[in-house]
C-alpha positions as CSV (number, residue, x, y, z in Angstrom):
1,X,37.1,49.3,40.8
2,X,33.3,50.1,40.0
3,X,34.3,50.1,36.4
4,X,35.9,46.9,36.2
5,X,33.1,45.4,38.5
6,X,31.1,47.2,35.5
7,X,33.2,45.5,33.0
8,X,32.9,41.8,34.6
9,X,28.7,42.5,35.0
10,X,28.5,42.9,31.3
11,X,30.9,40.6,30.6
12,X,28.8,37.8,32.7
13,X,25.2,39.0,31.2
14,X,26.9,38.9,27.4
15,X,27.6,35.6,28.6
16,X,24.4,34.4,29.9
17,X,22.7,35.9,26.7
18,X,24.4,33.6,24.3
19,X,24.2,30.6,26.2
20,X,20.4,31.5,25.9
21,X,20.8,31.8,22.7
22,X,23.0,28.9,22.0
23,X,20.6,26.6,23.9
24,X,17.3,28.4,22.4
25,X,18.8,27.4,18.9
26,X,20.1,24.0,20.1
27,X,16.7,22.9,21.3
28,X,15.1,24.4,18.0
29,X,17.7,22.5,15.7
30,X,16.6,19.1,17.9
31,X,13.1,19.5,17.6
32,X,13.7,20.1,13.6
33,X,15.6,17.1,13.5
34,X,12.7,15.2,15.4
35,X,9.8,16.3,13.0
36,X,12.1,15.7,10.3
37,X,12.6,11.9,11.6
38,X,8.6,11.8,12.6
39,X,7.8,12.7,9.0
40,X,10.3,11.2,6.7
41,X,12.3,8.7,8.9
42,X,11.8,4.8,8.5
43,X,8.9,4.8,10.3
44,X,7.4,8.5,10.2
45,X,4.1,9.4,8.8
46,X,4.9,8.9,5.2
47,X,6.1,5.3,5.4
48,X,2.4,4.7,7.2
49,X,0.7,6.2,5.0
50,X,2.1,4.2,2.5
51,X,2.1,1.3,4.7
52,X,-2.0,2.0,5.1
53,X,-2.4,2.2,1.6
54,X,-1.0,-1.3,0.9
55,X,-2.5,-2.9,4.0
56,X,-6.1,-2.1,2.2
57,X,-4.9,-3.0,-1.4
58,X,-3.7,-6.5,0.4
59,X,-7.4,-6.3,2.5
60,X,-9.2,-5.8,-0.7
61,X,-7.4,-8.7,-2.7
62,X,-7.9,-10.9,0.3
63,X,-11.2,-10.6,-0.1
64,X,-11.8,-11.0,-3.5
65,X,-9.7,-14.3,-3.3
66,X,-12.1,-15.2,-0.5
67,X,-15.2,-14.7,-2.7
68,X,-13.3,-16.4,-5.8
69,X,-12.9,-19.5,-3.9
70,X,-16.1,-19.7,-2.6
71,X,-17.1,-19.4,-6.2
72,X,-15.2,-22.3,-7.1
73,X,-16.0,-24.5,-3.9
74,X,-19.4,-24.1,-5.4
75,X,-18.4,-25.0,-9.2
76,X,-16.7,-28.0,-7.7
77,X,-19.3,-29.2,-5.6
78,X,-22.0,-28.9,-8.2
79,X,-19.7,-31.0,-10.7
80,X,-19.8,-33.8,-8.1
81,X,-23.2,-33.8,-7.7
82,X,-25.3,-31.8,-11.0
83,X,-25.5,-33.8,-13.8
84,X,-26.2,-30.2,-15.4
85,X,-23.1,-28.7,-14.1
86,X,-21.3,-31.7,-15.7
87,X,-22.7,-32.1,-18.8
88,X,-22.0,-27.9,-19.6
89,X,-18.4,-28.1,-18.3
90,X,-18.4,-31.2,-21.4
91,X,-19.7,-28.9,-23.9
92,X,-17.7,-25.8,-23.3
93,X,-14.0,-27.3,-22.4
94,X,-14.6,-30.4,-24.3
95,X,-16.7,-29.0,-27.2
96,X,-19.0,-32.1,-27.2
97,X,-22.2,-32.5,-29.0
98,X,-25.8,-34.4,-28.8
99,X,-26.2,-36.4,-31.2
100,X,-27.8,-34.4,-34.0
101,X,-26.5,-30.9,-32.7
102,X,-23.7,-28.6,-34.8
103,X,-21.2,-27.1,-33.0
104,X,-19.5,-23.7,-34.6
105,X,-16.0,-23.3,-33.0
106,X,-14.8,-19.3,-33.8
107,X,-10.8,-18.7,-33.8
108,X,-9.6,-16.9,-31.0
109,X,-9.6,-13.2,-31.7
110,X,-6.2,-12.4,-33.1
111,X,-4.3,-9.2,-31.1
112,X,-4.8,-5.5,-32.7
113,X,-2.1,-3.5,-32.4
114,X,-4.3,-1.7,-30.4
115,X,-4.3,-4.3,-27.5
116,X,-0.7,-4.3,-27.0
117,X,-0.4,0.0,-25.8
C-alpha cells in the first residue's frame, strides 16, 4: 500500500508540475500576444508614431497656409488702398507701360530634359 500511496504522490506532483508549466507558458504566450498587439496592432506604438509624424507634417502646413494668407490679406488690402500696389500689379500681370517706357517680354523658359527626372 506505501508503494501505491508512493505511486499516486508522484503521480499528483507530475501533475501539478505540468499545470505549472502549462499555465507558466500560457501566461508567457498572452503577454507575447499583448506586446505584439501594443506594438503592431491598429493602434500600437507604430501606428502613433506614424500618426505623430503626420499630425506635425499637417501642423507645419497649417501654418504656412496661415502665414500665406496673411500675406495675401495684405496684398489685397494694399491694392484697395496703394495706388503703388496697384499700379505694379498693372505692370507685371498686365504688362502695361508709361507713356515713353519699352517693355521687353522674355518667352517662358522652355523644359530641359533635365527638369522632367
Amino acid at each position: 500500500m506505501t508503494n501505491l500511496n508512493h505511486l499516486d504522490q508522484r503521480g499528483i506532483s507530475w501533475l501539478q508540475r505540468t499545470q505549472r508549466k502549462l499555465a507558466t507558458s500560457g501566461v508567457v504566450a498572452l503577454l507575447c500576444l499583448m506586446g505584439y498587439h501594443a506594438v503592431f496592432g491598429a493602434n500600437g506604438f507604430l501606428a502613433f508614431h506614424h500618426k505623430r509624424i503626420e499630425s506635425r507634417r499637417l501642423q507645419q502646413e497649417i501654418q504656412a497656409l496661415q502665414q500665406d494668407n496673411a500675406r495675401r490679406e495684405l496684398q489685397v488690402k494694399a491694392l484697395k488702398s496703394e495706388p503703388q500696389a496697384i499700379e505694379k500689379e498693372a505692370r507685371e500681370r498686365l504688362r502695361y507701360a508709361r507713356p515713353g517706357e519699352i517693355v521687353y517680354t522674355l518667352p517662358p523658359a522652355s523644359p530641359t530634359p533635365a527638369d522632367h527626372k
